[in-house]
C-alpha positions as CSV (number, residue, x, y, z in Angstrom):
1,X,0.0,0.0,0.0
2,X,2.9,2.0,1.2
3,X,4.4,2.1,-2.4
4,X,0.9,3.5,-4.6
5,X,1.2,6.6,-2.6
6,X,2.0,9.9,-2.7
7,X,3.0,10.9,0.3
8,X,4.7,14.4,1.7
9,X,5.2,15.0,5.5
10,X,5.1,18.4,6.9
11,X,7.3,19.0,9.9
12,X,6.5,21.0,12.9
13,X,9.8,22.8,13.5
14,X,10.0,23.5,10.0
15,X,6.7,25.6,10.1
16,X,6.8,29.0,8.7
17,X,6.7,31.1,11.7
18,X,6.0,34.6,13.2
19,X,5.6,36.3,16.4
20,X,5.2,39.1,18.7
21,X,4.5,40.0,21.9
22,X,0.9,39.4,21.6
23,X,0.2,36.5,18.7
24,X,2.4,33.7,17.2
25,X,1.5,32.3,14.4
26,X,2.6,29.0,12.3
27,X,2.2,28.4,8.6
28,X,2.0,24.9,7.2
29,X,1.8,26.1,3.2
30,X,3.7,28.9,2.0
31,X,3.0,32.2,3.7
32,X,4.4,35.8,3.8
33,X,8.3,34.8,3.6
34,X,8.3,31.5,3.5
35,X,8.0,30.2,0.0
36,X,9.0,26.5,-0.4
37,X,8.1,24.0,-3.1
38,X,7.3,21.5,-1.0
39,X,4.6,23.6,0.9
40,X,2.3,24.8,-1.8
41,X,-1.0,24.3,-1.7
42,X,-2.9,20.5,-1.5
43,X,-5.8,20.8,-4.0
44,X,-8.3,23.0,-2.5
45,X,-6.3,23.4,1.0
46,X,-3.9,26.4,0.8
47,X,-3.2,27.2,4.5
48,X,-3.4,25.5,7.9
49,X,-2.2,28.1,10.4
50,X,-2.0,27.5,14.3
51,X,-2.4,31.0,15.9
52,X,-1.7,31.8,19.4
53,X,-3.3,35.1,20.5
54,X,-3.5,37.2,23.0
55,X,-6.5,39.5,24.7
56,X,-7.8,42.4,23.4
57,X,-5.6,41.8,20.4
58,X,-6.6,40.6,17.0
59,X,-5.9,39.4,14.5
60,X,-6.7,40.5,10.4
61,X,-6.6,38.6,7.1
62,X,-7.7,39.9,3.7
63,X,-8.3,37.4,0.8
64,X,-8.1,38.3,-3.0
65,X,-10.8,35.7,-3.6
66,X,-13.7,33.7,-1.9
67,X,-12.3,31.6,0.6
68,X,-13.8,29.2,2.8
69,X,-12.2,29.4,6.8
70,X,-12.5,26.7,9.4
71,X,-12.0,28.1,12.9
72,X,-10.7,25.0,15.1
73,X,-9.8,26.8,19.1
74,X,-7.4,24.2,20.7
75,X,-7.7,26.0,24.0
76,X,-10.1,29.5,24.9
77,X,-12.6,31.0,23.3
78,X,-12.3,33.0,20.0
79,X,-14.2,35.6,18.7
80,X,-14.3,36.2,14.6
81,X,-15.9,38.5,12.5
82,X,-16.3,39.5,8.7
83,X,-18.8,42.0,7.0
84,X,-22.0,41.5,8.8
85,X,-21.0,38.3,10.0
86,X,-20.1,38.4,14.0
87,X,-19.8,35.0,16.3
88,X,-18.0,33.3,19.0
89,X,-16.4,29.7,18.5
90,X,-15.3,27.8,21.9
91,X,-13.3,24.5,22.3
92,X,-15.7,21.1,21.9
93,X,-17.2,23.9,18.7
94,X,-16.0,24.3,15.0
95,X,-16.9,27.2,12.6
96,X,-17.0,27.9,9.1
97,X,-17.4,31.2,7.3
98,X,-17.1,32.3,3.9
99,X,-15.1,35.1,3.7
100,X,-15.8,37.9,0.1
101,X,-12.9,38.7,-1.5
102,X,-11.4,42.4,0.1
103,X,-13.4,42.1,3.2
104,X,-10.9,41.5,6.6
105,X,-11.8,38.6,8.8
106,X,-10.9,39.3,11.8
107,X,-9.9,36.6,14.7
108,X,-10.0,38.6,18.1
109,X,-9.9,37.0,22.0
110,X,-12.1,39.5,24.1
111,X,-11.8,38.6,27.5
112,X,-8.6,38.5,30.1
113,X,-7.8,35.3,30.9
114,X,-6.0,33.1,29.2
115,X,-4.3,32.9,25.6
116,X,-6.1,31.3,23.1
117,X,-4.9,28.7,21.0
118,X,-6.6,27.8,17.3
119,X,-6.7,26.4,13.8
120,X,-7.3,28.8,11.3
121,X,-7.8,26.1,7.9
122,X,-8.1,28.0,4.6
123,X,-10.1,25.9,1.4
124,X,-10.6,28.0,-1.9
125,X,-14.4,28.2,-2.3
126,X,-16.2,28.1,-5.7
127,X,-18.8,29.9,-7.0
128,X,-21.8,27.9,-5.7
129,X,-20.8,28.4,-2.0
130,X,-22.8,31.5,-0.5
131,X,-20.7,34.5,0.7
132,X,-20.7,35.3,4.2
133,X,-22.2,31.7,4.9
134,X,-21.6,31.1,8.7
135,X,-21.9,28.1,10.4
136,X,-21.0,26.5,14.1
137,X,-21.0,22.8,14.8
138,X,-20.7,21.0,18.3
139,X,-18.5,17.9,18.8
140,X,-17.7,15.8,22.1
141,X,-14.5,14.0,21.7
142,X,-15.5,11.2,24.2
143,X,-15.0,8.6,24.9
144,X,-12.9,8.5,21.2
145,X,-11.2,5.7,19.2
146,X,-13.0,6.8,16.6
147,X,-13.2,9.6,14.1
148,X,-15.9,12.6,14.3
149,X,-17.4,14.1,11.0
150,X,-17.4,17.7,11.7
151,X,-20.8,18.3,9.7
152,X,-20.8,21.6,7.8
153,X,-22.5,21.7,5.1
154,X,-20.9,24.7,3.7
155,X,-18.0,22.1,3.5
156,X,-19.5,18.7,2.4
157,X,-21.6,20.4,-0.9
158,X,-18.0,21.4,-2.3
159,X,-16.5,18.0,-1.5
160,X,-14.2,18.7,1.5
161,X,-14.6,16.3,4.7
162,X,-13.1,17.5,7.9
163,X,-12.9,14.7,11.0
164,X,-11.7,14.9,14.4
165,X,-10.9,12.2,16.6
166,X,-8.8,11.3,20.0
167,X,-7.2,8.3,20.3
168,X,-5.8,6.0,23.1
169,X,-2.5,4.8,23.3
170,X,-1.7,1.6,21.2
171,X,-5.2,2.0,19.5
172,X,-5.0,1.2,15.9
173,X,-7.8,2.5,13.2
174,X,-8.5,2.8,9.8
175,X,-9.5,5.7,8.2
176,X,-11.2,5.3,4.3
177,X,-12.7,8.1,2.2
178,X,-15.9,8.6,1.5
179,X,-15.2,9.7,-2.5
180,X,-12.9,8.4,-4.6
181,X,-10.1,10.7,-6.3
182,X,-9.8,12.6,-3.2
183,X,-6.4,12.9,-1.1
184,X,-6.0,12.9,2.4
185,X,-4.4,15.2,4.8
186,X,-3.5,15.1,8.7
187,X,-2.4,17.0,11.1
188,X,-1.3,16.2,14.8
189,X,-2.8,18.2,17.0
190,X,-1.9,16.8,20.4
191,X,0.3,13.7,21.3
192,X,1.8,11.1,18.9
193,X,1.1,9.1,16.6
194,X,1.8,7.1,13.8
195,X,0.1,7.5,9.8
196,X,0.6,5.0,7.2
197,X,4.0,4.2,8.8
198,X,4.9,7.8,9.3
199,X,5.9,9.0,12.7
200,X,3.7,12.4,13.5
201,X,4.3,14.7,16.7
202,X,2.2,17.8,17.7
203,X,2.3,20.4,15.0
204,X,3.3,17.5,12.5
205,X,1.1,17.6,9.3
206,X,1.0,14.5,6.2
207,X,-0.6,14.9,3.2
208,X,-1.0,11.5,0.8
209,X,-2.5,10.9,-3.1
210,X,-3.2,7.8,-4.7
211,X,-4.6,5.6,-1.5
212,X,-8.2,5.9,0.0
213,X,-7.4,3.8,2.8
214,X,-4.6,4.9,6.0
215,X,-3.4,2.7,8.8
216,X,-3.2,5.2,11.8
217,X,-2.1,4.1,15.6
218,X,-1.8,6.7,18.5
219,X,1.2,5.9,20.4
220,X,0.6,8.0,23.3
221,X,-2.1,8.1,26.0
222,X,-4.2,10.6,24.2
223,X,-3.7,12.0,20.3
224,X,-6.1,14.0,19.1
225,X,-5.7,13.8,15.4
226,X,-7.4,16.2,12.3
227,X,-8.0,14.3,9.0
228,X,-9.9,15.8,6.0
229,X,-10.7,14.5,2.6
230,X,-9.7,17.0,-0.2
231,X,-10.5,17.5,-3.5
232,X,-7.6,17.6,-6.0
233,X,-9.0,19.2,-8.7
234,X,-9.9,22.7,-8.3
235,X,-14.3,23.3,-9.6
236,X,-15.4,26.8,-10.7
């Protein structure tokens, strides 16, 4: 199986990176400096960022085109707003939001307490996806070993699949698309594990073509693991 696929890993350390004294952010695809070969886009997914941020700050992004964003907090709540679009997205929640070409999205955390900790996942949207489309989904990640469709349907009509899933140490599973053609991508977001015999830590990200089936094994006590099903080929 191991030799039909395609398959590129994406480092944690080798992340593109920025930071202040009141946000870090890192870049899995290419991003502001850092322009690679090996991190352009995959198919339809051109960035997965994991922002640190803290409050009363926020945070501003401007796309050229219509872009679909999936807002993924890891710890605190997180506050987002575009146009007339205005909501608040907390851990155990995912949100999507279509964001117009030249209007700012922005990512803010409100309240003093903690930093906040999220995904920000970027998928280029075509022209049947409504503008300004805004959608929150609830998950509960117990009592795991398996994975958890994350159910938006602002995602599923275009063909992306996002899942969610924690997994307990020594736990083996396998993970099989739900279209054919599409390619697979995975990103660690807490503990270790191990994807189609590749070793991932937190931060680690793998992307694979040419297989619709993946071995996967967490190889710590908890690993909480993000796998979505993308498209390829790019639709108008």
């Amino acid at each position: 199986m191991a030799s039909e696929a395609e398959v590129v890993i994406y480092p944690a350390n080798q992340r593109g990176h920025i930071e202040t004294d009141w946000f870090r952010s890192y870049y899995i695809f290419n991003a502001g400096e850092l322009a690679r070969e090996d991190r352009t886009p995959f198919g339809s997914l051109f960035a997965v960022n994991e922002h640190t941020l803290k409050e009363g700050r926020t945070l501003s992004f401007t796309f050229t085109e219509k872009v679909k964003v999936i807002l993924l907090p890891i710890e605190g709540e997180l506050n987002y707003k575009s146009a007339d679009v205005e909501n608040t997205v907390d851990v155990g929640e995912v949100s999507c939001i279509v964001s117009p070409p030249g209007v700012p999205l922005q990512l803010s955390k409100h309240y003093a307490s903690r930093l906040i900790n999220f995904l920000q996942i970027c998928v280029h949207a075509d022209n049947k996806v409504q503008t300004n489309l805004n959608q929150t989904y609830s998950f509960d990640l117990d009592p795991g070993n398996e994975f958890i469709p994350l159910t938006l349907s602002s995602l599923t009509s275009a063909g992306e699949l996002f899942y969610i899933g924690k997994f307990h140490g020594r736990q083996e599973v396998v993970f099989r698309t739900r279209r054919q053609g599409m390619g697979i991508f995975v990103y660690e977001i807490t503990g270790t594990c191990e994807v189609h015999e590749r070793l991932l830590l937190p931060g680690d990200a793998l992307s694979i073509k040419g297989v619709e089936v993946i071995e996967l094994e967490a190889l710590t006590r908890e690993a909480i693991m993000l796998v979505a099903e993308i498209p390829l080929h790019m639709t108008s």
